[in-house]
DRENTORKOL-3810 file (N, C-alpha, C; in nm, 4 decimals):
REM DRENTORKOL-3810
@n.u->1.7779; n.v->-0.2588; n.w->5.8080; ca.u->1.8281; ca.v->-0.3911; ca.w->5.7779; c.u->1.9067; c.v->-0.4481; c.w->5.8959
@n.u->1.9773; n.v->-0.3798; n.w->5.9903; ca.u->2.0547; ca.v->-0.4199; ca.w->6.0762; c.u->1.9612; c.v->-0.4951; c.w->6.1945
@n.u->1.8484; n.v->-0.4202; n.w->6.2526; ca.u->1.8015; ca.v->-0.5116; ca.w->6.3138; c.u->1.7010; c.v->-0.6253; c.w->6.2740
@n.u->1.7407; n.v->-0.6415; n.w->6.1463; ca.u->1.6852; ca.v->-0.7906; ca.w->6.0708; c.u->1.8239; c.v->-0.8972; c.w->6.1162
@n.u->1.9149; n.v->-0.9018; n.w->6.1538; ca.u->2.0157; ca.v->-0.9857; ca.w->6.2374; c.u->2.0489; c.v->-0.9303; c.w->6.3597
@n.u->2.0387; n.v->-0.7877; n.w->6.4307; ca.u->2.0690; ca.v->-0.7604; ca.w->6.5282; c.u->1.9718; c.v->-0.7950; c.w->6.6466
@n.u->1.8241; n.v->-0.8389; n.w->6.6110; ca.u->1.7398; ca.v->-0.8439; ca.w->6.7048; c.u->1.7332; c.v->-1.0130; c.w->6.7607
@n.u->1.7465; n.v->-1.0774; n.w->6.6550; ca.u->1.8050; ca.v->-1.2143; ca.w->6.6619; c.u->1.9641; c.v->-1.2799; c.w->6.7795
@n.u->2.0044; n.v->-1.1879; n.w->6.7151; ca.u->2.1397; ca.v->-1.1826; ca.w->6.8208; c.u->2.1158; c.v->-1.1461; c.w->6.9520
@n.u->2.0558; n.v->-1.0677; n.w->7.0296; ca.u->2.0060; ca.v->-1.0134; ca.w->7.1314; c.u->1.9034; c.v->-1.1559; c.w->7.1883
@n.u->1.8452; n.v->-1.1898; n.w->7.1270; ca.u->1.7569; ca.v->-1.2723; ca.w->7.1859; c.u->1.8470; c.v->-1.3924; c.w->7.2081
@n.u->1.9289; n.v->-1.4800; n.w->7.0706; ca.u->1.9683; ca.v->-1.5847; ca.w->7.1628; c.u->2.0832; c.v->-1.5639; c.w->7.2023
@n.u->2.1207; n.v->-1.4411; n.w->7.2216; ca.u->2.2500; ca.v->-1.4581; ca.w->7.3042; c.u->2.2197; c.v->-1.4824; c.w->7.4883
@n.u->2.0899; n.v->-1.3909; n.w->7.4702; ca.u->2.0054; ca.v->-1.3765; ca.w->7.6316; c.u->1.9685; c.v->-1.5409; c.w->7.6323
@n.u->1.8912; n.v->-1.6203; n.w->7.5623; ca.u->1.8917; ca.v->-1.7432; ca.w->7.5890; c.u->1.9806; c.v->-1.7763; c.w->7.6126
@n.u->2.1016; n.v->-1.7642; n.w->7.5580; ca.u->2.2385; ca.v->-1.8692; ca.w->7.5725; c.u->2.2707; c.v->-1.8312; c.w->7.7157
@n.u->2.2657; n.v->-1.7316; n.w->7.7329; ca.u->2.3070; ca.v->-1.7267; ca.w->7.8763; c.u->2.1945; c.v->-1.7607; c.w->8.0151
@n.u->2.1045; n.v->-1.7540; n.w->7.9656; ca.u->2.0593; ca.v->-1.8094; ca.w->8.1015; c.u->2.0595; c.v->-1.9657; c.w->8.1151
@n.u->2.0778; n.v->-2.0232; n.w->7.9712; ca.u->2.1182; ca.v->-2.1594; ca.w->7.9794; c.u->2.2960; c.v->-2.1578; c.w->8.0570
@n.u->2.3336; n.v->-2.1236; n.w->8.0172; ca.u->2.4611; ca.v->-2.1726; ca.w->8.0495; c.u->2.4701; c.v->-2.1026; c.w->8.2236
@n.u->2.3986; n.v->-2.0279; n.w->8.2810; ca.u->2.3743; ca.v->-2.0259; ca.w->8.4055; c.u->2.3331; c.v->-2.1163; c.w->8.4613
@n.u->2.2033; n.v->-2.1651; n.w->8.4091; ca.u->2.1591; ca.v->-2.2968; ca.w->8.4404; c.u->2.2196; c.v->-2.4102; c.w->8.4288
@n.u->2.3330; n.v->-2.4342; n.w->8.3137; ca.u->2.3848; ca.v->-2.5630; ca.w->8.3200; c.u->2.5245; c.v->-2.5758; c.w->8.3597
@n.u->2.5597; n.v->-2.4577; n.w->8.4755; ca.u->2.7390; ca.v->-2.4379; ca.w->8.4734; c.u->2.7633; c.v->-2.5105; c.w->8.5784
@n.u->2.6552; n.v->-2.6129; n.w->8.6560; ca.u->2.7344; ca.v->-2.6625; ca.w->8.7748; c.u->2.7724; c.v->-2.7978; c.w->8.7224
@n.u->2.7220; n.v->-2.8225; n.w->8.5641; ca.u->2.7596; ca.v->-2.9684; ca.w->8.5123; c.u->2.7419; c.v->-2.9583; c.w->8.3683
@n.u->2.8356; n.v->-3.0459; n.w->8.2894; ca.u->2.8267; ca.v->-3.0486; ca.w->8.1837; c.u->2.7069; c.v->-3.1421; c.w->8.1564
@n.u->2.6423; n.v->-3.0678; n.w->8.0490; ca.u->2.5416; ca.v->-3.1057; ca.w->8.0225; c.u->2.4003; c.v->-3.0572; c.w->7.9204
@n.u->2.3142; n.v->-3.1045; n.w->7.9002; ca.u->2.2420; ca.v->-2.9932; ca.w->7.7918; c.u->2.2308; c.v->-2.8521; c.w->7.7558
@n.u->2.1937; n.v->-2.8241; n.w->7.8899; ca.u->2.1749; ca.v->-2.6807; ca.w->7.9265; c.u->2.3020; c.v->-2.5917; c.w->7.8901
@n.u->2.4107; n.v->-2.6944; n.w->7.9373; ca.u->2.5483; ca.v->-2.5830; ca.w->7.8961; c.u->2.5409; c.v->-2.6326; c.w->7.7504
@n.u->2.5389; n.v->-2.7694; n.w->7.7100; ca.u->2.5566; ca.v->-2.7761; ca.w->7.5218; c.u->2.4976; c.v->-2.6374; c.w->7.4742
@n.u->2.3577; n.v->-2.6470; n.w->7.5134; ca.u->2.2477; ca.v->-2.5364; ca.w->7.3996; c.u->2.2722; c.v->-2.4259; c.w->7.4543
@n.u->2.3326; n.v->-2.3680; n.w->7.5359; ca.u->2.3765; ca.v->-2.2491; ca.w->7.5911; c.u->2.4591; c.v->-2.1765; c.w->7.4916
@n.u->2.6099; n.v->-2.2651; n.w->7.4543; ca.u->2.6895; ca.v->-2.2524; ca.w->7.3885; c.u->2.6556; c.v->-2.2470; c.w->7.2364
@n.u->2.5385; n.v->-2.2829; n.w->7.2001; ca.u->2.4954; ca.v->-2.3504; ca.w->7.0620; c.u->2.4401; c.v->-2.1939; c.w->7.0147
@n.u->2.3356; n.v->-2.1499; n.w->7.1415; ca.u->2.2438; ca.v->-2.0256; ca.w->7.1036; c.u->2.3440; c.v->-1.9182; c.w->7.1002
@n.u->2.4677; n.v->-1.9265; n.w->7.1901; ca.u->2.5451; ca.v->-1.7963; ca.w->7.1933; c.u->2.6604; c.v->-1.8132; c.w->7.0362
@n.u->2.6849; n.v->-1.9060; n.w->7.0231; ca.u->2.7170; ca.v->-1.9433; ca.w->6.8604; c.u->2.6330; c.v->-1.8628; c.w->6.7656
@n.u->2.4943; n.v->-1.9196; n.w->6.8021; ca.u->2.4101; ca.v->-1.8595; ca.w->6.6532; c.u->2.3986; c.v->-1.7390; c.w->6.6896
@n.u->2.3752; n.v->-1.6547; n.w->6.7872; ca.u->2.4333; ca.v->-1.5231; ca.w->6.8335; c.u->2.5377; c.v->-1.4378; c.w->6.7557
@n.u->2.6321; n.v->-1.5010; n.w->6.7904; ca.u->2.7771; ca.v->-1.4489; ca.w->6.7273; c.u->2.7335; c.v->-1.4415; c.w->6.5535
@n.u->2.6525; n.v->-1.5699; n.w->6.4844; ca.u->2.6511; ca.v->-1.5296; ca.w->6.3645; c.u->2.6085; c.v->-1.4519; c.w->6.3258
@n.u->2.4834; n.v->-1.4123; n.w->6.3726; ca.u->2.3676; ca.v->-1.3118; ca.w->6.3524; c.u->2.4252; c.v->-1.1282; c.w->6.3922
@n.u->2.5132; n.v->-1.1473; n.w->6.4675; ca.u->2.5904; ca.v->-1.0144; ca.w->6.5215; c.u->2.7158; c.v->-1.0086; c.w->6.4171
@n.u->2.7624; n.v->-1.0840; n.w->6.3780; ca.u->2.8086; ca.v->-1.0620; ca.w->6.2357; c.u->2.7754; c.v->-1.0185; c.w->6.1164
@n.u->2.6773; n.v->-1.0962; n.w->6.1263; ca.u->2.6046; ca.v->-1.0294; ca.w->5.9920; c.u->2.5212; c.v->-0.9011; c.w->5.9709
@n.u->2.4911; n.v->-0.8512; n.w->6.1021; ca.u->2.5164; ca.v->-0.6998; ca.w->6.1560; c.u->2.5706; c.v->-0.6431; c.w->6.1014
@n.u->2.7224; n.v->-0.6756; n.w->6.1915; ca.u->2.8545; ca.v->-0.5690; ca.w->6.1364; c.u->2.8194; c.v->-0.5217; c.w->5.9963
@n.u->2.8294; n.v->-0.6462; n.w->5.8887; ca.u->2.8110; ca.v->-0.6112; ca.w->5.7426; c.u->2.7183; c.v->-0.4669; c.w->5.7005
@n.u->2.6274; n.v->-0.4644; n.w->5.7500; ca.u->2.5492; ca.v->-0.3359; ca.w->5.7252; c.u->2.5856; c.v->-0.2354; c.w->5.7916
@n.u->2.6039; n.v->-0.2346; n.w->5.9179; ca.u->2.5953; ca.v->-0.1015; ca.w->6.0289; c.u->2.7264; c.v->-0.0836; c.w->6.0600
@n.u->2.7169; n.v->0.0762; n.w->6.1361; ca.u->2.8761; ca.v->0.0837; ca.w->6.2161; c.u->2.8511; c.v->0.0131; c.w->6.3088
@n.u->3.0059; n.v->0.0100; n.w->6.3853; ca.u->3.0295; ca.v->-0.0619; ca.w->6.4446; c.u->2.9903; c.v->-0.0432; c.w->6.6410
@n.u->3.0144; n.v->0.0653; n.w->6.6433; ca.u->2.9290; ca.v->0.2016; ca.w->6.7434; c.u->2.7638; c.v->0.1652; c.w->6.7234
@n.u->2.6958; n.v->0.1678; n.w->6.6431; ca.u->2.5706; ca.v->0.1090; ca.w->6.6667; c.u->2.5325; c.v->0.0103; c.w->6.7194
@n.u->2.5426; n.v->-0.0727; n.w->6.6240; ca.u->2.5777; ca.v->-0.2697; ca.w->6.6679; c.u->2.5949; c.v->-0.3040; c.w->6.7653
@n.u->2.7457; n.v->-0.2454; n.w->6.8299; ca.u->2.7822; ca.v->-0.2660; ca.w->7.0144; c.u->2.6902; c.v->-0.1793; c.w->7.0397
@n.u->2.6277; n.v->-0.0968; n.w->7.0412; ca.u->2.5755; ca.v->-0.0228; ca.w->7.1466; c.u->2.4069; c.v->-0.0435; c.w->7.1116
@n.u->2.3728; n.v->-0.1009; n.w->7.0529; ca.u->2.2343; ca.v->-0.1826; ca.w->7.0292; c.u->2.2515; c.v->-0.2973; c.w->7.1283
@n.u->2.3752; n.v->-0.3749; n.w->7.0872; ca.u->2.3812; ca.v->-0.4956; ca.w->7.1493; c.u->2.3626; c.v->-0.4861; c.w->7.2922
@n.u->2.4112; n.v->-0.3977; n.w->7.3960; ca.u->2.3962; ca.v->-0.3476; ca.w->7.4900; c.u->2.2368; c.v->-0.4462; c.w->7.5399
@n.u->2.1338; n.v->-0.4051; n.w->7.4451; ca.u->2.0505; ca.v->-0.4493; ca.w->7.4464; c.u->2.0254; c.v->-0.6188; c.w->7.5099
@n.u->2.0907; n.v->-0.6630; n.w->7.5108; ca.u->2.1169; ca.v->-0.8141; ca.w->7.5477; c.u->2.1123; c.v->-0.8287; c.w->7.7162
@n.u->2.1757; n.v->-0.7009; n.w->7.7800; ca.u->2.1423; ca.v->-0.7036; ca.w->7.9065; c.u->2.0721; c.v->-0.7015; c.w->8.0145
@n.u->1.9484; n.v->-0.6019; n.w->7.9019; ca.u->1.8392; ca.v->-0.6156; ca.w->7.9360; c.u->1.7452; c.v->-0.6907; c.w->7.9691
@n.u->1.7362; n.v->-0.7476; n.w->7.8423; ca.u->1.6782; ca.v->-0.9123; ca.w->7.8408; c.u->1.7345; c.v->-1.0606; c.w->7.8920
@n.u->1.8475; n.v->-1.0626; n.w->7.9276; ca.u->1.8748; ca.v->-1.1504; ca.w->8.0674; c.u->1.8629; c.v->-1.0832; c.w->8.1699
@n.u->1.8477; n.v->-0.9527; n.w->8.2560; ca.u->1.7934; ca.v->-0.9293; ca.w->8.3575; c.u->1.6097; c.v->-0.9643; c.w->8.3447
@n.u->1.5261; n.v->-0.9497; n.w->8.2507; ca.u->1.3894; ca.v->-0.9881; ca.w->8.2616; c.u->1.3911; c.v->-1.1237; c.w->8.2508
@n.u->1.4761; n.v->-1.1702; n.w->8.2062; ca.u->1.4694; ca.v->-1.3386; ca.w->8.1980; c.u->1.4839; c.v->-1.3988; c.w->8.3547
@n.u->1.6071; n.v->-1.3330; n.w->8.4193; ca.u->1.6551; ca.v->-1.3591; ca.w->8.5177; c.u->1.5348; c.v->-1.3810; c.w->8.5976
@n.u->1.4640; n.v->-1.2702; n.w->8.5979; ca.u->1.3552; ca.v->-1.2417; ca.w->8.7021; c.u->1.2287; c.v->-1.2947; c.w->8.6771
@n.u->1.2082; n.v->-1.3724; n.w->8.5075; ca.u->1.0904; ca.v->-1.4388; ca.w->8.5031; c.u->1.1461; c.v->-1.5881; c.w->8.5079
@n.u->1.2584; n.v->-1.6337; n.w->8.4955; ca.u->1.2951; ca.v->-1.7403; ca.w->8.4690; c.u->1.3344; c.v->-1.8416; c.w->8.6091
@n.u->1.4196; n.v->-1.7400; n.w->8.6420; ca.u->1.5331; ca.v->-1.7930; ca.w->8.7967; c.u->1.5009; c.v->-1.7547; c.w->8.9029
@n.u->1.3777; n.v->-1.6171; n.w->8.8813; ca.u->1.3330; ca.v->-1.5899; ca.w->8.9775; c.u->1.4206; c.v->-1.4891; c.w->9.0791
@n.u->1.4941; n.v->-1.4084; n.w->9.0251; ca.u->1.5794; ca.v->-1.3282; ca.w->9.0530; c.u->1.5253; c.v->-1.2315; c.w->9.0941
@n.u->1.5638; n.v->-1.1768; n.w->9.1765; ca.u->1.5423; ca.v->-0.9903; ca.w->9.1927; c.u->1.6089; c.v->-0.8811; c.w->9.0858
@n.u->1.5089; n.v->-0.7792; n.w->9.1114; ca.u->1.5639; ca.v->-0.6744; ca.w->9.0408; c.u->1.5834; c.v->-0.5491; c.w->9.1320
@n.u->1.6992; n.v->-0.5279; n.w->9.1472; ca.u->1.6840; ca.v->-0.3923; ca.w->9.2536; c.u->1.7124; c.v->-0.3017; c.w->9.1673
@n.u->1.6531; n.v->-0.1673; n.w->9.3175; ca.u->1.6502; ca.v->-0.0349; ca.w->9.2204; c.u->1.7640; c.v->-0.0028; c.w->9.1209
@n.u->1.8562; n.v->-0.0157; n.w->9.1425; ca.u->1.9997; ca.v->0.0190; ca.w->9.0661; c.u->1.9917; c.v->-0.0465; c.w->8.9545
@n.u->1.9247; n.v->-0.1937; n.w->8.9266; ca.u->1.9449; ca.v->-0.2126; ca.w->8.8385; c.u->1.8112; c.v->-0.1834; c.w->8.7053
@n.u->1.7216; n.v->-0.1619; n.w->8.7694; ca.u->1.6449; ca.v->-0.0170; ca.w->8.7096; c.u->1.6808; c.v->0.1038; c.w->8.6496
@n.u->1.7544; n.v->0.1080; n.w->8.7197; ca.u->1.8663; ca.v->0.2351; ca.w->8.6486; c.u->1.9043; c.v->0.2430; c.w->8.6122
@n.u->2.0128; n.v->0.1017; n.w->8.5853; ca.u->2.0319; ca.v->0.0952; ca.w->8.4618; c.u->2.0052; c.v->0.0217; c.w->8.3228
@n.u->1.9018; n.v->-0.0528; n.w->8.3004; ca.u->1.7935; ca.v->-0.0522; ca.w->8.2487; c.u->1.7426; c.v->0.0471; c.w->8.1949
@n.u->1.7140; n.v->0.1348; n.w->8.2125; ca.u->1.7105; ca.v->0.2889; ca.w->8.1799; c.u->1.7986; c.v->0.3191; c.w->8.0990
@n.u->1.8980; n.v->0.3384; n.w->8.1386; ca.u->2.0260; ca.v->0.3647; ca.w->8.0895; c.u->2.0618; c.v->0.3212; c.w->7.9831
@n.u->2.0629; n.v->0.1842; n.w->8.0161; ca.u->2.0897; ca.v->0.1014; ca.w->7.8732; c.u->2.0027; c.v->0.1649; c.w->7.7522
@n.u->1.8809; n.v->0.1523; n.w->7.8085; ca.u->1.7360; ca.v->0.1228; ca.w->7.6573; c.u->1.7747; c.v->0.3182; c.w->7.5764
@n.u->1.7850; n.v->0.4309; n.w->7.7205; ca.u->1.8053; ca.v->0.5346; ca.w->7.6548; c.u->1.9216; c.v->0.5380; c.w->7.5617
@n.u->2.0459; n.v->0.4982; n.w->7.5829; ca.u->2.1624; ca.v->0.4942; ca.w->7.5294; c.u->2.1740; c.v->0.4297; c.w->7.3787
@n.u->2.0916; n.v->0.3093; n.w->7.4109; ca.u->2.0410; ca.v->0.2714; ca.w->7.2955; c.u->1.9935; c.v->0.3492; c.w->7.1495
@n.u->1.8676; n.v->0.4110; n.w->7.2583; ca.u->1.7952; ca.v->0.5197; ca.w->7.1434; c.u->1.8671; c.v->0.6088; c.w->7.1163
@n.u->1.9482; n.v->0.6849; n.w->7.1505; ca.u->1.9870; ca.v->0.7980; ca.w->7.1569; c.u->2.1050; c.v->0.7394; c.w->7.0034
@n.u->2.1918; n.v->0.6463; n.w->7.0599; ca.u->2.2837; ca.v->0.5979; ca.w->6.9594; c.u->2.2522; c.v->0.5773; c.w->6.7795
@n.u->2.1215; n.v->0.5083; n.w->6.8219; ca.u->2.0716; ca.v->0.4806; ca.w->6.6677; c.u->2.0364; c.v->0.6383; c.w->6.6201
@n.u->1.9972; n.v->0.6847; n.w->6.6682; ca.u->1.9257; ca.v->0.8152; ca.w->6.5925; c.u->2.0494; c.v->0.9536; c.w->6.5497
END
């Protein structure tokens, strides 16, 4: 049940932020809906909490980092260096390891 709101949260929190990367040199849409997706974020990671510990949840959420580094790099066109491969790794194992 948890990642029936936790997977939601992960996604637009990663939207919210690459918007609000995109819109931080001016106020403006990009920062509005930035702020809007990391809002509905926060709700959806709430409604988390309700089911799961709290050690899961954060450490699922983790998950969010992931997916603004692939965004980064399909979106903004960012690099990914080795290190951050690594931790990428890191993250997704830590992940698994936590839930189970």
């Amino acid at each position: 049940m948890t990642l029936l709101y936790l997977i939601p949260s992960i996604v637009l929190a990663a939207i919210g932020m690459v918007l609000l990367k995109q819109g931080a040199s001016k106020i403006g849409i990009k920062l509005v809906l930035g702020l809007l997706f990391l809002s509905a974020s926060m709700a959806f990671y709430l409604l988390s909490l309700r089911t799961e510990q709290l050690s899961v949840v954060y450490s699922v959420g983790a998950m969010t980092h992931v997916l603004v580094i692939f965004m980064s790099f399909t979106i903004m066109r960012e690099r990914i260096s080795d290190y951050k491969w690594v931790g990428i790794i890191f993250i997704i194992l830590g992940s698994f390891f936590v839930v189970r």
